[in-house]
PADREN-92670 format. One line per field, with one value per residue: x, y, z of N, C-alpha, C in turn. Coordinates in Angstrom, 3 decimals. Layout:
n.c1: [X, ...]
n.c2: [Y, ...]
n.c3: [Z, ...]
ca.c1: [X, ...]
ca.c2: [Y, ...]
ca.c3: [Z, ...]
c.c1: [X, ...]
c.c2: [Y, ...]
c.c3: [Z, ...]
//
This chain:
n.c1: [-3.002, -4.467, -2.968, -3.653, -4.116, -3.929, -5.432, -3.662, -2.282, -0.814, -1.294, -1.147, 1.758, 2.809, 3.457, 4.650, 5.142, 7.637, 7.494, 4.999, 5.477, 7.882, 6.173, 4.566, 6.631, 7.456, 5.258, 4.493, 6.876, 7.037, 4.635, 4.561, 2.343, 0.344, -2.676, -4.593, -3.261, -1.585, -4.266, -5.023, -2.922, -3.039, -5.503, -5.089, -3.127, -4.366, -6.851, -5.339, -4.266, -2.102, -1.735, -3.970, -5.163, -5.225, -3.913, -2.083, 1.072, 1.332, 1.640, 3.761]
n.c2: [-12.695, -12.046, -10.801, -7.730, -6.943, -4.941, -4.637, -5.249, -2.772, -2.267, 0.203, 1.745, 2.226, 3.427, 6.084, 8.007, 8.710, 7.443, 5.606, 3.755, 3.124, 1.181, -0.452, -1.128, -2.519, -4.510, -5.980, -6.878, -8.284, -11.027, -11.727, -13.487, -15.591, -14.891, -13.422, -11.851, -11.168, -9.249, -7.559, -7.001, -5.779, -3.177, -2.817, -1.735, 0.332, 2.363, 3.561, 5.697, 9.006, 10.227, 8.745, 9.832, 11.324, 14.314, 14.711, 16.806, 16.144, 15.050, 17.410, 18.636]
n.c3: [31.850, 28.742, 25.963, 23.974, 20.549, 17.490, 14.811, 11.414, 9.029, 5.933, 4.913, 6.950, 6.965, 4.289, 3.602, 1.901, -2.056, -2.765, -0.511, -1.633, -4.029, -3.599, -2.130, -3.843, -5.850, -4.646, -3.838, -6.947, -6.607, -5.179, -5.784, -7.976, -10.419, -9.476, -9.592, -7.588, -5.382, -6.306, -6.999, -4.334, -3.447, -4.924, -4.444, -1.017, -1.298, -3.645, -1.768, -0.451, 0.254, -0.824, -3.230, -4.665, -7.575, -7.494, -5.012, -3.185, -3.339, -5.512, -7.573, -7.307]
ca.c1: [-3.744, -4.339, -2.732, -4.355, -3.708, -4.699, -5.399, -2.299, -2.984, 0.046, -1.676, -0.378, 3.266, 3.060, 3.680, 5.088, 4.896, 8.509, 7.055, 4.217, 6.431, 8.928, 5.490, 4.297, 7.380, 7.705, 3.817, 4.905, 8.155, 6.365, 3.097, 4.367, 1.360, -1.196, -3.284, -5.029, -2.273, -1.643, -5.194, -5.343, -1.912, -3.653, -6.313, -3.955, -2.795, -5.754, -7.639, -4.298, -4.510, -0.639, -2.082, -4.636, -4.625, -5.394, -2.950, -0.991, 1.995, 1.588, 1.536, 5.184]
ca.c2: [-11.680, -11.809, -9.786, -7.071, -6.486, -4.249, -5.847, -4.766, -2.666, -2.091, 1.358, 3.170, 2.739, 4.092, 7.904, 8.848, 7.949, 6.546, 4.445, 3.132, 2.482, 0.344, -1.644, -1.978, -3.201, -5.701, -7.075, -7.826, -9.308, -12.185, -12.621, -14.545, -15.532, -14.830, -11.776, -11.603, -10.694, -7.665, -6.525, -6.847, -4.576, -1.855, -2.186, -0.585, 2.046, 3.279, 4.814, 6.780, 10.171, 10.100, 7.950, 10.341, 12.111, 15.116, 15.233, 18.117, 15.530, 14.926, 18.397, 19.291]
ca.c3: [31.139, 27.056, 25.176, 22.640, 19.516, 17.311, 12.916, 10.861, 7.939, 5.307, 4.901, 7.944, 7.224, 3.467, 3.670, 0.602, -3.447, -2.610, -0.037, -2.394, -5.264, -2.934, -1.347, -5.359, -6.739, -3.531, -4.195, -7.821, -6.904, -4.249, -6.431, -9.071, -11.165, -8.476, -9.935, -6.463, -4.494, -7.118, -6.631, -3.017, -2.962, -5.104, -2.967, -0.217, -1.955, -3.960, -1.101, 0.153, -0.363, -1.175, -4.543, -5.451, -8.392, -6.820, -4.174, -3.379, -3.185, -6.951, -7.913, -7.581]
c.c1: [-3.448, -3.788, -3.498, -3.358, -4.184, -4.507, -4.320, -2.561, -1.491, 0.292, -0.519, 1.383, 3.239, 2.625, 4.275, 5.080, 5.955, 7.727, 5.982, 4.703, 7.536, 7.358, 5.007, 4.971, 7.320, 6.306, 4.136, 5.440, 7.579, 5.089, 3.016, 3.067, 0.347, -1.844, -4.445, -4.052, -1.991, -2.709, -5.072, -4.068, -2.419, -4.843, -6.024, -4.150, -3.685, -6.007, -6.673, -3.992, -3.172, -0.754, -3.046, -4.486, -4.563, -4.800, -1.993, 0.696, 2.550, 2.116, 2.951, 5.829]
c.c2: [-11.816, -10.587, -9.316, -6.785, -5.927, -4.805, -4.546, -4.285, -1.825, -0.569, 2.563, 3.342, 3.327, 5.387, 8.322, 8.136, 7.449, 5.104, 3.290, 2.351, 1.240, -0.915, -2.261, -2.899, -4.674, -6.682, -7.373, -8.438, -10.700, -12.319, -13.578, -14.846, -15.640, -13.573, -11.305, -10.914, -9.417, -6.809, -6.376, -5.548, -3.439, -1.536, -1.693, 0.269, 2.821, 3.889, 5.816, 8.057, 10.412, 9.718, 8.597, 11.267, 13.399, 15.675, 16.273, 17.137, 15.260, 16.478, 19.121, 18.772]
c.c3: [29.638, 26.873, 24.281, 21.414, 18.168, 15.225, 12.611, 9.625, 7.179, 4.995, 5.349, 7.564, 5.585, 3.623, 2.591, -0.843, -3.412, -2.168, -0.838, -3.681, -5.048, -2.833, -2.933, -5.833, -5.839, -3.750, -5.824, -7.637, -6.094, -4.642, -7.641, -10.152, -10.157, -8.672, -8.409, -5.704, -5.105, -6.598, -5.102, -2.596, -3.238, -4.190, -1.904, -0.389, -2.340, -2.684, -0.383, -0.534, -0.964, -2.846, -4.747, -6.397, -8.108, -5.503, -4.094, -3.680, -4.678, -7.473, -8.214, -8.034]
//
């Protein structure tokens, strides 16, 4: 029987502006001069409500 598996998205495990700030610093430190790999990290983050400006999370 195959196994399932379900696509892996960096997303689900950031939960807090800690967590985002740890996965940021970590996509600079392993992109070296690859400005793709940067955007593709903000691309992550951006749509997490955790990273919106408007978050209650910011607020305090």
């Amino acid at each position: 029987m195959a196994e399932k598996f379900s696509p892996y998205d960096s997303a689900d495990y950031l939960n807090s502006l800690e967590d985002i700030a740890y996965y940021l610093e970590a996509a600079l430190e392993e992109a070296g001069d690859d400005p793709a790999f940067i955007t593709r990290a903000i691309g992550v983050i951006a749509p997490l409500p955790e990273f919106s400006a408007s978050s209650p999370a910011r607020w305090g």
